[in-house]
N, C-alpha and C positions, 0 to 999 in steps of 0.2 A: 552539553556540559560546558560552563564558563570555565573561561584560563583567566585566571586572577597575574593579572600585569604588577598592580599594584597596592600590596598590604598598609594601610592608615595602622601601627600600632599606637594603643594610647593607655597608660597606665594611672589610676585613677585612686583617689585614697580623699571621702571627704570635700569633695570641691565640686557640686554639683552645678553652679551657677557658672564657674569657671567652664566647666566641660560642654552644657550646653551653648555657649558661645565656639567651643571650636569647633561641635560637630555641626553647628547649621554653617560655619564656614568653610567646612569640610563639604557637606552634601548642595551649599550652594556651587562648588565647582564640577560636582559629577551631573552628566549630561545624558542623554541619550546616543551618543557617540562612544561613553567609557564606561556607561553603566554596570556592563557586565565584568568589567575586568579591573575594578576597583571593588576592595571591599577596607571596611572598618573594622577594627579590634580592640575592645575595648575589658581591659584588666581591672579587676575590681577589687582593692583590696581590705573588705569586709568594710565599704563604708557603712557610717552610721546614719547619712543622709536622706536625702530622695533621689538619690541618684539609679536606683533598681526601679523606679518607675518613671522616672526622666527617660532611661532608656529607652523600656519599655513603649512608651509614648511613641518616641522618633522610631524604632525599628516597626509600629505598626502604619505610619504615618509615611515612611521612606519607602521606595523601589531600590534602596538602593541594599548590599551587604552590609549587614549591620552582624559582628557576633563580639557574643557578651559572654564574660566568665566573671563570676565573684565567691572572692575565697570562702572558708567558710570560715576565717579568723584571720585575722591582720597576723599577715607572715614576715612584715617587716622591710627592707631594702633588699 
């Protein structure tokens, strides 16, 4: 079982272009040293984008924890 050290939360609405710039600067610092004990969090709040397959892409692409949640309607702040 991994012990998660360290949670990446990132809250998301709309900025797909935006997002994939900070998670490949994200997954370029996880290593095979912290692999296991990093993961990423990624809150989705009903974007209209392509951000549910942007993700998609990187979490099949990554070793690393990737978990995704998206609303099923913009809940707001």
């Amino acid at each position: 079982m991994k012990k998660i050290k360290l949670s990446i939360c990132i809250p998301t609405f709309n900025r797909d272009k935006l997002l994939i710039e900070t998670l490949n600067s994200i997954l370029l610092q996880i290593n095979d040293l912290n692999v296991a004990a990093v993961e990423v969090c990624i809150s989705d709040n009903a974007s209209t984008d392509d951000t549910d397959k942007l993700i998609d892409e990187v979490i099949k692409s990554s070793r690393a924890t990737i978990r995704y949640a998206k609303n099923d309607k913009n809940i707001g702040f």
